[in-house]
N, C-alpha and C positions, 0 to 999 in steps of 0.2 A: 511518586514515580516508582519508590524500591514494590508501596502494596500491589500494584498493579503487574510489574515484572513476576512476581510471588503467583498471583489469581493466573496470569497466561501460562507458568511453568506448571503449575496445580493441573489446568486444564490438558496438558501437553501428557502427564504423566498420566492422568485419568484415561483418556485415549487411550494411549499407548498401554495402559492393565487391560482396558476393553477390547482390543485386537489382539493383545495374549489370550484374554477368554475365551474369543471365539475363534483364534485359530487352536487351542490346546483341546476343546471341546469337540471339536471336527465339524464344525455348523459349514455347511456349503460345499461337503466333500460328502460324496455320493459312494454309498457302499454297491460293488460289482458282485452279480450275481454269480462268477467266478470261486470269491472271497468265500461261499456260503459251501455249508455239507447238508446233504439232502438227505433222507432215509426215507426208508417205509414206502416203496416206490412213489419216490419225489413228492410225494402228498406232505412230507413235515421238513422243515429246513431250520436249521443252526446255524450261528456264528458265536465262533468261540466256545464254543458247548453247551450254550447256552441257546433256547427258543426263540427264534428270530422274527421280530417284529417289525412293519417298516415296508419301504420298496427300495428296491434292488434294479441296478441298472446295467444293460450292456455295456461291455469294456467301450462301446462307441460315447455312451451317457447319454443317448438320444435316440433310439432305435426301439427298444425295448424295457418295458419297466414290468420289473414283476412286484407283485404286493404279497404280503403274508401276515399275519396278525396271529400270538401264539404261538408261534413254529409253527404255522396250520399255511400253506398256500390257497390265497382265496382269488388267485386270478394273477392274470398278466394283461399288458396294453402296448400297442405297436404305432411308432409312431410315422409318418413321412417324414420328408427331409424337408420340408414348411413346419415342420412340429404338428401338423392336424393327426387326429386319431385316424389309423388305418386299421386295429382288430384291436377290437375289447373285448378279451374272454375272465368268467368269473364262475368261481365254484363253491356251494356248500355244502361239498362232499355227498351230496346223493344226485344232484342235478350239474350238467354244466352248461354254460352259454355263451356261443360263440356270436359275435356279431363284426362283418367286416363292413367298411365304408371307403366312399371314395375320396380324394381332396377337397369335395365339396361340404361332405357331410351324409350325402345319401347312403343307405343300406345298398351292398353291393353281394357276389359271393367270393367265394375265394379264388375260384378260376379266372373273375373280373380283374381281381388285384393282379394275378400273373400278367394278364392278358394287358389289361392300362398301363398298371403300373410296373416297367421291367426293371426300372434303376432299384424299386422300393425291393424288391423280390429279389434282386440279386444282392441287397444287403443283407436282407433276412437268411440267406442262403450263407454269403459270407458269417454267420454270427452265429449259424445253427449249430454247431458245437455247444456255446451258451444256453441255448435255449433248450434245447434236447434234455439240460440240466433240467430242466423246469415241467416238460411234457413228457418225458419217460413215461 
């Protein structure tokens, strides 16, 4: 009866180091593209002074994700309020590409997105502060 009391408190404290790790590590916490410092008109981005690699997400955590590899920004992704992709744009610095879609999936253009979708555009709208970080 005592080994087995012993093996479940073993297992108890095992756990419990394993959710110290991964909350002191920051696994599931989304860094805001607020957090970040941009230079070299917004083409290179830092956190902490250091070259920031990763994606970066609106203070909403669901609207907007930027990506960057480097300190280099290689794109941004827009999402609706289903989470489907609404603008996928990506860049490697000599070309860039914008592609906008509907909630279905289809290729759409930008004026479509205003036009369909008014709730998606008037978040975009509310966030553009954020994002202006990113498209300077």
């Amino acid at each position: 009866m005592l080994n087995y009391k012993i093996i479940i408190m073993k297992k108890v404290l095992l756990l419990f180091a394993t959710l110290a790790l991964i909350t002191s590590c920051g696994l599931g916490k989304k860094t805001h593209i607020s957090s970040l410092e941009f230079r070299n008109e917004q083409r290179y981005v830092y956190q902490n002074g250091e070259a920031f690699t990763g994606d970066a997400w609106s203070s909403d955590e669901k609207t907007v994700c930027m990506h960057a590899e480097s300190g280099v920004v290689t794109g941004f992704t827009m999402y609706y309020e289903n989470g489907t992709i609404a603008v996928k744009a990506s860049t490697n610095g000599v070309k860039d590409s914008v592609v906008c879609y509907d909630k279905k999936g289809n290729v759409i253009t930008e004026d479509q997105i205003e036009k369909m979708y008014p709730s998606f555009y008037q978040r975009v709208k509310a966030l553009s502060h954020e994002i202006n970080e990113i498209d300077r």
